[in-house]
C-alpha positions as CSV (number, residue, x, y, z in Angstrom):
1,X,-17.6,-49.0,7.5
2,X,-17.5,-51.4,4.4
3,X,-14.8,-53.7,4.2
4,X,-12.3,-53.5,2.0
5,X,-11.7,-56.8,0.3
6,X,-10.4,-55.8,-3.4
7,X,-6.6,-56.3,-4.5
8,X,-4.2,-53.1,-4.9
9,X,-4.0,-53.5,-8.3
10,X,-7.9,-53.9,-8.7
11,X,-8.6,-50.5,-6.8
12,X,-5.4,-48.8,-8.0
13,X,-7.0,-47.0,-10.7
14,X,-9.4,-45.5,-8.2
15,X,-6.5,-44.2,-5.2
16,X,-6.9,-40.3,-6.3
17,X,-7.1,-37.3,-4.3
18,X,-10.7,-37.0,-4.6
19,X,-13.3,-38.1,-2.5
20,X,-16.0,-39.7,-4.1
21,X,-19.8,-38.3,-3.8
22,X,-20.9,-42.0,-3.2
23,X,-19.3,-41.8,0.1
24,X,-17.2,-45.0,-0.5
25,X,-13.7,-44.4,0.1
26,X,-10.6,-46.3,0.2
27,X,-7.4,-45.2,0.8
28,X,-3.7,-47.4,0.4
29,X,-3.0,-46.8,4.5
30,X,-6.8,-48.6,4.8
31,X,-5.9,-51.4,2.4
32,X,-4.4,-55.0,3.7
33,X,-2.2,-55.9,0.6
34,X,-1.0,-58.9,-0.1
35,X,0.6,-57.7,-2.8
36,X,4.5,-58.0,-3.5
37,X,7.1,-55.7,-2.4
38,X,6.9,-53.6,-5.9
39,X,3.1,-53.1,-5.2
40,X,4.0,-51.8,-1.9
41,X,6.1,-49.5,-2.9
42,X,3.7,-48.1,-5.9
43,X,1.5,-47.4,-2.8
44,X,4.0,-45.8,-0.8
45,X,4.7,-43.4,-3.9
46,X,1.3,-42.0,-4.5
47,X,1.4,-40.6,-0.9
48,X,1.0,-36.8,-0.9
49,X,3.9,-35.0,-0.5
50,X,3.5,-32.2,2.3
51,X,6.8,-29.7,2.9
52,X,6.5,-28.1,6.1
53,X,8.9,-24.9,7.0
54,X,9.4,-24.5,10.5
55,X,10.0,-26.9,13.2
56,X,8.8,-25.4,16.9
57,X,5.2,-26.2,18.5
58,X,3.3,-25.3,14.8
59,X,5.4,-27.0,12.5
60,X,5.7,-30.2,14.4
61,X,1.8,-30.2,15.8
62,X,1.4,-30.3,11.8
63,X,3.3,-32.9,11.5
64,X,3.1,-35.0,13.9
65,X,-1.1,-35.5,12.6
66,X,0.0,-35.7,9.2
67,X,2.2,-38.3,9.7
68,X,-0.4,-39.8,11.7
69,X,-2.6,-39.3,8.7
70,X,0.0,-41.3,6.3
71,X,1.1,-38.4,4.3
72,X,4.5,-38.4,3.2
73,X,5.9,-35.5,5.4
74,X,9.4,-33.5,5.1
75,X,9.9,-30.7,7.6
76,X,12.7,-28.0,6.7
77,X,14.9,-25.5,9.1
78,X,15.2,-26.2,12.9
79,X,13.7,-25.3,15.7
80,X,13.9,-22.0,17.0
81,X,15.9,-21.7,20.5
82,X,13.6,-21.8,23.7
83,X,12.4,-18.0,24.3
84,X,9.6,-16.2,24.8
85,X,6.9,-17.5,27.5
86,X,8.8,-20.4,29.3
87,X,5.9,-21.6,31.3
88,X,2.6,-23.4,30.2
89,X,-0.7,-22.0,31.6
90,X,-3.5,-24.7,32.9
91,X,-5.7,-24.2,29.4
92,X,-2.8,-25.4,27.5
93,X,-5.4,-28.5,27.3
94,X,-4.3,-30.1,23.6
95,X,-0.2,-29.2,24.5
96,X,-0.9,-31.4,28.0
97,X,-2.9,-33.9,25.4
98,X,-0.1,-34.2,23.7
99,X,2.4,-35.2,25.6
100,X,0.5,-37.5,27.1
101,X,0.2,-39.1,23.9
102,X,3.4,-39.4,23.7
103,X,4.1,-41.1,27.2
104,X,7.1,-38.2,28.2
105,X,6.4,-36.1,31.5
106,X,8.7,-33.2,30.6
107,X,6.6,-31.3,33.1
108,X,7.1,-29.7,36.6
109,X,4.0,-29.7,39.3
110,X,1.7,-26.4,39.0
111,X,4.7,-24.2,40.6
112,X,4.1,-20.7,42.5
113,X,5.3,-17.2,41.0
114,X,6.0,-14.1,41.7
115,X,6.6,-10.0,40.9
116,X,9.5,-7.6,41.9
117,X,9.8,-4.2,41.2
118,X,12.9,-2.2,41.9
119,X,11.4,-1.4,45.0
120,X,11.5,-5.5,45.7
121,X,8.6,-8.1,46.1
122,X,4.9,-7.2,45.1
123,X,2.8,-9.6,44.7
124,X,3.1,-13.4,45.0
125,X,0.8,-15.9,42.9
126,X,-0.2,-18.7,44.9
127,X,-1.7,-22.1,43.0
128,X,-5.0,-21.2,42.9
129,X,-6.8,-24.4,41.4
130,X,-5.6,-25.5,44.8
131,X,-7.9,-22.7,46.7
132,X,-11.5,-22.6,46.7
133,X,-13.0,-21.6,43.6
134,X,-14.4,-17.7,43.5
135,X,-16.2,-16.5,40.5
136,X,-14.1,-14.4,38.0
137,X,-12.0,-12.3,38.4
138,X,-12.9,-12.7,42.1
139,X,-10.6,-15.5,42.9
140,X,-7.7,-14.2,41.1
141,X,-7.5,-10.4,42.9
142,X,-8.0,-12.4,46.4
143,X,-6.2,-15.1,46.6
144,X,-3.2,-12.8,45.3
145,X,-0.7,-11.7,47.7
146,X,0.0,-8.1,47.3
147,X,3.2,-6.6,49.1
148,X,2.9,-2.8,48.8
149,X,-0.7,-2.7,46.6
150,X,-3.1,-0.9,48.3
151,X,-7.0,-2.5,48.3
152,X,-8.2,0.1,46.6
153,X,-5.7,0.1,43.6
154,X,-6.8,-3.7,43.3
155,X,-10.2,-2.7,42.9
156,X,-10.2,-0.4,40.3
157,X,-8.9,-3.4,38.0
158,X,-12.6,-4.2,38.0
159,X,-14.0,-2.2,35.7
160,X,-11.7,-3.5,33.1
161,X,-14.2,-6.7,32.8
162,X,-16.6,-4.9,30.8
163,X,-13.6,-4.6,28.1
164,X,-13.0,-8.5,28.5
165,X,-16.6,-9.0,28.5
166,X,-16.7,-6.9,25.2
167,X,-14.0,-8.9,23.4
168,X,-15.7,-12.0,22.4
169,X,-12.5,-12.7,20.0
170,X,-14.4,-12.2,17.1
171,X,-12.8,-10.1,13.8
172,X,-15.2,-7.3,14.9
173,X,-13.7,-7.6,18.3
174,X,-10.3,-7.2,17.5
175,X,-10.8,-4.7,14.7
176,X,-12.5,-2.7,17.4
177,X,-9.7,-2.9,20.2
178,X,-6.1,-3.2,18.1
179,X,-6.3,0.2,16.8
180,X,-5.6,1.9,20.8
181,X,-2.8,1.0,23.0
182,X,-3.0,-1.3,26.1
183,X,-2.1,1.8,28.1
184,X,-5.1,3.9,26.6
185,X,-7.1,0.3,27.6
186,X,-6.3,0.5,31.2
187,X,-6.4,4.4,31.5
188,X,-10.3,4.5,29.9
189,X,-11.6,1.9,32.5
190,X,-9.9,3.7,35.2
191,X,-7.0,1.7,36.0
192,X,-5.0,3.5,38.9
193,X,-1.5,4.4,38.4
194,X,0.0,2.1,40.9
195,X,-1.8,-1.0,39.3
196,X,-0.8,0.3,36.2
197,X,2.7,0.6,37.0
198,X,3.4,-1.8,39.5
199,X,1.1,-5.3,38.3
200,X,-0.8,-4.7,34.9
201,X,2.1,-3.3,32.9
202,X,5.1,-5.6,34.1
203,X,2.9,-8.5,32.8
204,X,2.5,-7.2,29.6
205,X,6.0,-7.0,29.5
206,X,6.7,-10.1,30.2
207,X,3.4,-11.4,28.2
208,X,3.6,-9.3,25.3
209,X,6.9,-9.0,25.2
210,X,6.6,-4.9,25.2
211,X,5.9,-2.2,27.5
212,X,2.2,-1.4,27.4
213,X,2.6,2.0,24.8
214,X,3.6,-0.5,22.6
215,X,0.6,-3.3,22.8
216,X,-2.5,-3.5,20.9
217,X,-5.5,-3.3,23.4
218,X,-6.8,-6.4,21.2
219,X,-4.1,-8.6,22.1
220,X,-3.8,-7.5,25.5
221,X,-7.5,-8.4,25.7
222,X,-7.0,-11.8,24.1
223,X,-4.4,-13.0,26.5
224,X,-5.7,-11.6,29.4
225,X,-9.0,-13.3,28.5
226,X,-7.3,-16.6,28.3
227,X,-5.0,-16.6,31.8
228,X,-8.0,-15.3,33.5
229,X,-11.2,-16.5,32.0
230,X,-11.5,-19.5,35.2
231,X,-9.1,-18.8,38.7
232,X,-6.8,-21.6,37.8
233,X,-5.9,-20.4,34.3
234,X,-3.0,-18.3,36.0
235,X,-1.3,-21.6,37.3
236,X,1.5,-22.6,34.7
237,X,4.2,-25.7,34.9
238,X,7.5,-25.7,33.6
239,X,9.5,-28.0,31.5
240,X,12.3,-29.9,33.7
241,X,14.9,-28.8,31.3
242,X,15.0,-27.5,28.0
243,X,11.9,-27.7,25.4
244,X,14.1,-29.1,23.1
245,X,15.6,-31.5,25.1
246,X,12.4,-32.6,26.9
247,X,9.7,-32.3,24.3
248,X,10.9,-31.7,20.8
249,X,13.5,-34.3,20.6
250,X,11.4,-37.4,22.0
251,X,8.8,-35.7,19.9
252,X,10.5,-35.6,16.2
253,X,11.6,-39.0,17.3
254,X,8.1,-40.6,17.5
255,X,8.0,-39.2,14.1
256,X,10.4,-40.5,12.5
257,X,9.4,-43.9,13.4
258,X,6.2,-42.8,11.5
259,X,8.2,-41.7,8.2
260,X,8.5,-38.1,8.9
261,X,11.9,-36.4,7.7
262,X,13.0,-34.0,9.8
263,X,15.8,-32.0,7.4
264,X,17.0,-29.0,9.5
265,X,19.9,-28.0,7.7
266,X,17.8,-27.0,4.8
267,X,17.1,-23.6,4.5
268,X,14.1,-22.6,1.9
269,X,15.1,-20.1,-0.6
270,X,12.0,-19.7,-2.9
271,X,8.7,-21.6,-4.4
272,X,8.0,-22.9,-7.9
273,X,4.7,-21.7,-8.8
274,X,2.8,-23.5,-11.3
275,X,0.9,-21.3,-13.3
276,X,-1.5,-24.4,-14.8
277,X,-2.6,-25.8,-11.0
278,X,-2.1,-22.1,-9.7
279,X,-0.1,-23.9,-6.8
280,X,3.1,-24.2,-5.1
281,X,4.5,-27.2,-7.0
282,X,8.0,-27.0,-5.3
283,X,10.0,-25.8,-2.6
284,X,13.7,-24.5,-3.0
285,X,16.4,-24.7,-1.0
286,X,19.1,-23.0,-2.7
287,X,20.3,-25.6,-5.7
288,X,17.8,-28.6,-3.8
289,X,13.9,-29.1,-5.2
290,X,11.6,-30.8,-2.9
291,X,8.1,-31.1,-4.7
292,X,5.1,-30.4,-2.8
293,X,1.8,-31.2,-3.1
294,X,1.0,-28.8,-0.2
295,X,3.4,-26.6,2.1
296,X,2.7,-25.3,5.6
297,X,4.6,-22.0,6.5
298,X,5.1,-22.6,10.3
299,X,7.7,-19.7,10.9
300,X,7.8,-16.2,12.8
301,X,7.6,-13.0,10.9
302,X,11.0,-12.2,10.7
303,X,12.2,-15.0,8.8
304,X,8.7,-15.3,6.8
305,X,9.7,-11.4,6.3
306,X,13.0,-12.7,4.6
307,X,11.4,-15.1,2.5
308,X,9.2,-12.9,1.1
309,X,12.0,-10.5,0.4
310,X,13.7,-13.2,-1.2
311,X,11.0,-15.2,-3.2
312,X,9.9,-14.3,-6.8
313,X,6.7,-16.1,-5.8
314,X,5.6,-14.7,-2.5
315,X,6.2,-11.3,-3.4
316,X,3.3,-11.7,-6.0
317,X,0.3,-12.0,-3.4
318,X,-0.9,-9.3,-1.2
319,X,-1.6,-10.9,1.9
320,X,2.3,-11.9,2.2
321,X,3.3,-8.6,1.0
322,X,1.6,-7.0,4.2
323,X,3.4,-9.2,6.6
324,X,6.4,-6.3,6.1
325,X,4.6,-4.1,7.8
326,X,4.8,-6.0,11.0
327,X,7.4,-6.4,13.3
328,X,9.4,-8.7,16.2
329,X,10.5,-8.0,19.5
330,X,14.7,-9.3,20.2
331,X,15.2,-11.3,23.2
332,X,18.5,-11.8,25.5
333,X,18.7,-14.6,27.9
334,X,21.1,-15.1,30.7
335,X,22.0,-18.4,32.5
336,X,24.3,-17.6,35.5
337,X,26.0,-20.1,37.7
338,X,26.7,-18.5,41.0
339,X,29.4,-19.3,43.8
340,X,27.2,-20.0,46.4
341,X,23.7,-20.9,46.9
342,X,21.1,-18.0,47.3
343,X,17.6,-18.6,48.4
344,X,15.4,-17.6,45.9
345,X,11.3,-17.8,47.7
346,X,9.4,-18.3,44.2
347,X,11.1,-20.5,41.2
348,X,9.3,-18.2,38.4
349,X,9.1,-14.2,38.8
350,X,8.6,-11.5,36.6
351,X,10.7,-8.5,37.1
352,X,10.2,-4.8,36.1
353,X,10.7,-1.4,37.4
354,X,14.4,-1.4,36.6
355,X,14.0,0.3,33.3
356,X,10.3,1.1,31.6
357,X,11.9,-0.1,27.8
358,X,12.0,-4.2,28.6
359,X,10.4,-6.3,31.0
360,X,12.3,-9.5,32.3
361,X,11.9,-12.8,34.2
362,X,13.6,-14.9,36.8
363,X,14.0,-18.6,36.8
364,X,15.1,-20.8,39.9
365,X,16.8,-23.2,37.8
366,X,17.8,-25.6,40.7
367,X,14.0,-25.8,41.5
368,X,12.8,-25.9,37.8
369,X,15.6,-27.9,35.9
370,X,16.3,-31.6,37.1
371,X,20.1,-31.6,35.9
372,X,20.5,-28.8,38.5
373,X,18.6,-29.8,41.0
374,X,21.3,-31.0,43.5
375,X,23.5,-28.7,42.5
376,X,25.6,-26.9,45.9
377,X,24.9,-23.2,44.2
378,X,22.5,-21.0,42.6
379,X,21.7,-21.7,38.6
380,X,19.7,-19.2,37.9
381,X,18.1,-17.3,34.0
382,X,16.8,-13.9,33.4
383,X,15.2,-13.1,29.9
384,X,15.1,-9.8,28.9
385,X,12.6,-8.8,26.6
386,X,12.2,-6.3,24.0
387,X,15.8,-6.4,24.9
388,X,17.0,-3.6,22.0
389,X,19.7,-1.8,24.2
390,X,21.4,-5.1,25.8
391,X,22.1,-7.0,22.2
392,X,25.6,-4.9,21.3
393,X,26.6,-4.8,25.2
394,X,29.4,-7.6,26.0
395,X,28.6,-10.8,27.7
396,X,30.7,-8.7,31.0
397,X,28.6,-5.6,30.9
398,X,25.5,-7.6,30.5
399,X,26.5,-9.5,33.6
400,X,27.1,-6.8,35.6
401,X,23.6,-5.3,34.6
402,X,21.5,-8.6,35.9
403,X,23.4,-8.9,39.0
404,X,23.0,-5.4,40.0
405,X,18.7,-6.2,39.1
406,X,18.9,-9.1,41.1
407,X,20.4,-7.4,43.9
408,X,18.0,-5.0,44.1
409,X,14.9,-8.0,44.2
410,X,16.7,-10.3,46.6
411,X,19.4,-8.5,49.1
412,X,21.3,-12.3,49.3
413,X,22.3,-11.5,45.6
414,X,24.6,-8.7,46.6
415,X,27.2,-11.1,48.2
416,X,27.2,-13.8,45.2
417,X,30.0,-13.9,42.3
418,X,29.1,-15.3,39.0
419,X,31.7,-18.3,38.5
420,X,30.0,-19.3,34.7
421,X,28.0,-17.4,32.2
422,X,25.9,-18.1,28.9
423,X,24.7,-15.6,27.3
424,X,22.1,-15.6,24.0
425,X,20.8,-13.2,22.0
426,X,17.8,-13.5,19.7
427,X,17.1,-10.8,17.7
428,X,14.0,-10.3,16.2
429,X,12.9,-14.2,17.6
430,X,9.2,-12.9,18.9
431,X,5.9,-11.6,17.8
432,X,5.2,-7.9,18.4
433,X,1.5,-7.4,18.3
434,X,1.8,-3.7,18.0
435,X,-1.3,-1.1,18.0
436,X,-2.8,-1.5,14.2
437,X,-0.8,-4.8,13.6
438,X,-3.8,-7.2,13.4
439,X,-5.1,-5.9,9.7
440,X,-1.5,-7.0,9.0
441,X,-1.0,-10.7,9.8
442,X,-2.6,-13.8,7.9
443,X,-5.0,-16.6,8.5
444,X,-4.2,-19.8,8.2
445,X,-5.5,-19.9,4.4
446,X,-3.5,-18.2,1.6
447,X,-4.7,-17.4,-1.8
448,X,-2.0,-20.5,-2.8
449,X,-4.6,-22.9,-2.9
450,X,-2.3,-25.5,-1.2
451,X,-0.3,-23.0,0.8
452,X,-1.0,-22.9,5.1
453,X,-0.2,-20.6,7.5
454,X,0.7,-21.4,10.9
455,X,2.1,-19.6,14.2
456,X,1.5,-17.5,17.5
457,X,0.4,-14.2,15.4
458,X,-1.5,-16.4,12.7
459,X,-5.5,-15.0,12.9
460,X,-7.5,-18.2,14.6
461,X,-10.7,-18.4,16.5
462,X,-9.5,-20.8,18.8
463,X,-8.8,-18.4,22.2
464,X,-5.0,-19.9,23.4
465,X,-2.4,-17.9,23.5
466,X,1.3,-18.5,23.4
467,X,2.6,-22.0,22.3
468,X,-0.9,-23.3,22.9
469,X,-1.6,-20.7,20.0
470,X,1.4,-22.0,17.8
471,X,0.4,-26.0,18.0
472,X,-3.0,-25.1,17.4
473,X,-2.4,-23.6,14.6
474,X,-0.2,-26.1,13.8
475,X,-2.9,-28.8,14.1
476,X,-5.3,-26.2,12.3
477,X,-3.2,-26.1,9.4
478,X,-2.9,-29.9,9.1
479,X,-6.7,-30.2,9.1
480,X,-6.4,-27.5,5.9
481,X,-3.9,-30.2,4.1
482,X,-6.4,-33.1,5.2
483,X,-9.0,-30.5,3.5
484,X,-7.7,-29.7,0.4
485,X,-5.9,-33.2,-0.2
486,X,-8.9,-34.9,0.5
487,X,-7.3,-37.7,2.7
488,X,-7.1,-38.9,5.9
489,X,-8.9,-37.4,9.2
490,X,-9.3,-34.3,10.8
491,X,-7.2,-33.5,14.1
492,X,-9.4,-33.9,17.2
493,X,-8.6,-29.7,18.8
494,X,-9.5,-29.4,22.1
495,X,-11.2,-26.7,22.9
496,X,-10.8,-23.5,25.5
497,X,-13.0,-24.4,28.4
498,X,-16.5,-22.2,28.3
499,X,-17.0,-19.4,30.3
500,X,-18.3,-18.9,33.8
501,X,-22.4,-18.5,33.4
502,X,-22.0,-15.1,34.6
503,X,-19.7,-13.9,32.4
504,X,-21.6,-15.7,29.1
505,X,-24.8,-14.2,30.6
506,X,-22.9,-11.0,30.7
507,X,-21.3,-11.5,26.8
508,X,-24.8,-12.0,25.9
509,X,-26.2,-9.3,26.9
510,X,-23.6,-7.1,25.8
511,X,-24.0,-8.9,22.3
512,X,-27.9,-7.5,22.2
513,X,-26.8,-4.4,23.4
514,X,-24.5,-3.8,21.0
515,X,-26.8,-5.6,18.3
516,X,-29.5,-3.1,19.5
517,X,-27.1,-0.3,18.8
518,X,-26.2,-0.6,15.4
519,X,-29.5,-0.1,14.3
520,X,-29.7,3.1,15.5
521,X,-29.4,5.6,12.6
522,X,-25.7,7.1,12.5
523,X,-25.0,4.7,15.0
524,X,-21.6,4.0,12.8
525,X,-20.8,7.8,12.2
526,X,-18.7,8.6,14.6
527,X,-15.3,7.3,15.5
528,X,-15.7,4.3,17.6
């Protein structure tokens, strides 16, 4: 690289927001000034301005590189509580980068897990990068511990890899598989019943946040394809406390240092559009203008949903307008402090059978939390998912509910009293990726030429799922500002591990097949 020996004022002219085709460029962050303290300071002011909305894993994996990247960085509205998918799977590869980059070990060891039905246990997960390694999905349906399944209900889950052969995660892909219903999925490829009911469909529940009616076949396909591409996808870790607490906090404090603002009582209200740029010139919040020379919209639907209501701008473009057609799923968690300590075998568990509308889990917080983990009695959580029908109960009835669930998983639970409660509810807080949804949701490019999208149910190519999703997209959408601002560097995404040779040799030759097919007159005729 040439070195840079010109004066700030010599070069100033020449600090745009264009890269130059000589392939010489200089940038203020690159520049040792000498210069005086008013100099500086002209430098500091032709940073780009970049207004991020949204501060969970996408909003701050944005920010966090373009802060890196020298950009003059404000992030609006705080974080959203800690729901949805508590636990981080083994590909959450550039989340695990992450925080080693930032020195914190927020972390638990890989940590068994478990299922209950009303009927009690049924299957218990052991740590399976710790086993030896089967092909997939061999590994995963031995190594499994089923309770009540019998061997031939477990068996006809295999038919089901010629689906996750088929979905290669490609726009074709999920156009082809988001129109039918995870239920209809399972049922073609000759899922039994039992599997169905007992294993397959409390996961979604708990995955997808939805019983299985209710899930796009597409999405289904994507996560599965994720937890269960390689036998130790399935493990997951926890965080030792809260995500805010352990991650977010250290997290938004490391950028501060780096000249991010983090402004979350600001709520955004609308955009200035400016109709000679045809950009986003200005973000509004209420009587407050923050000018922008990019934006990144790093929020769920819901509250993208109320922007768009609520924006004269937003409302002018299509692809926002079709984000009302999609929907979120409300959440209710319960943190119970009991009067005696109750063994609990697994830390994590999912829970179903109790009622086909909502699926729930079951965290050992004395196991998984460090402040509790000498505490003399049970702290336990249950999240209840597509939790419509607990919201309007009181915190009593809602109570009475999880200890008469939990009684019927573990016995032990029918002698314990609940001596403290907290109770949340969250409506509307999570993605529903409904049957027919995907032709709904956005990429991470809007037709705002400086307007990003990022999030869990943003369109990406990338293959996480979860908050792995939401921080790549994050990172994705900082790459776009880098892009379209022409300065700095790119964000270094790690990629989701390739797949087994058996099951590439098997994409591949389903790829020829289905190449083969399509040339076949009236091939695309019928309904596929």
């Amino acid at each position: 690289m040439l070195a840079c020996s010109w004066s700030v004022t010599t070069l100033a002219p020449y600090l745009s927001n264009k890269r130059y085709g000589t392939g010489f460029c200089c940038k203020a962050t690159d520049l040792q000034s000498h210069a005086n303290g008013d100099q500086d300071n002209d430098i500091k002011k032709k940073k780009k301005k970049v207004v991020i909305v949204g501060s969970g894993w996408a909003g701050l994996g944005a920010a966090h590189h373009l802060c890196n990247q020298g950009f003059d960085v404000t992030v609006l509205e705080g974080s959203p509580e800690d729901v949805g998918i508590r636990g981080y799977w083994y590909p959450h590869r550039n989340i695990f980068s992450l925080v080693d980059e930032l020195g914190i070990k927020p972390f638990t060891n890989w940590i068994k897990s478990a299922q209950y039905s009303g009927e009690g246990l049924e299957v218990e997960f052991p740590i399976f990068q710790d086993l030896p390694q089967l092909p997939t999905p061999l590994g995963t349906l031995y190594y499994s511990q089923f309770a009540r399944l019998p061997l031939f209900d477990r068996l006809t889950s295999l038919p089901l890899l010629a689906a996750v052969v088929d979905f290669d995660n490609t726009d074709t892909a999920w156009r082809k598989y988001d129109s039918i219903t995870a239920r209809e999925l399972f049922k073609q490829f000759g899922c039994s019943e039992r599997l169905y009911r007992d294993v397959f469909g409390p996961l979604l529940q708990v995955g997808l946040f939805a019983p299985a009616e209710q899930c796009s076949a597409a999405a289904t396909l994507g996560m599965l394809v994720y937890i269960l591409s390689h036998q130790k996808d399935f493990d997951m870790v926890w965080c030792r406390g809260t995500v805010k607490e352990k991650i977010f906090e250290p997290w938004i404090d490391f950028m501060r240092t780096k000249g991010c603002e983090i402004l979350e009582g600001r709520r955004v209200t609308d955009f200035s559009f400016n109709e000679e740029t045809s950009c986003i010139s200005e973000v509004i919040c209420g009587r407050e203008l923050l000018n922008a020379d990019a934006v990144i919209l790093a929020v769920g639907i819901s509250r993208l949903q109320e922007l768009i209501k609520n924006s004269a701008v937003l409302r002018t473009r299509e692809e926002f307008l079709k984000v009302l057609n999609l929907a979120s799923i409300d959440v209710v968690t319960v943190k119970l402090r009991l009067d005696r300590k109750v063994k609990i075998p697994n830390a994590s568990n999912v829970c179903s059978g109790f009622d086909d509308s909502f699926g729930w889990t079951l965290f050992d917080l004395n196991i998984i939390h460090d402040e509790h983990n000498d505490d003399p009695v049970t702290v336990l959580q249950a999240d209840f998912y597509h939790s419509n029908e607990f919201l309007p109960l009181k915190d009593e009835d809602i109570v009475a509910k999880v200890m008469s669930y939990l009684s019927k998983c573990i016995k032990d639970f029918e002698s314990a009293s609940v001596v403290d409660k907290e109770i949340g509810r969250f409506p509307q807080s999570l993605t529903h990726f409904f049957p027919g949804s995907y032709k709904h949701m956005m990429r991470g490019a809007t037709s705002f030429s400086n307007v990003f999208m990022a999030g869990d149910w943003i369109i990406n190519r990338h293959g996480s799922w979860s908050q792995e999703k939401s921080y790549v997209t994050g990172l994705e959408a900082a790459n776009r500002v880098v892009d379209y601002l022409e300065e700095g560097s790119f964000a270094k995404i790690i990629p989701v591990e390739e797949d087994e040779p058996h099951i590439e040799a098997l994409r591949n030759l389903n790829r020829r097949f289905n190449e083969f097919r399509d040339q076949i007159p009236l091939s695309n005729f019928f309904l596929q």
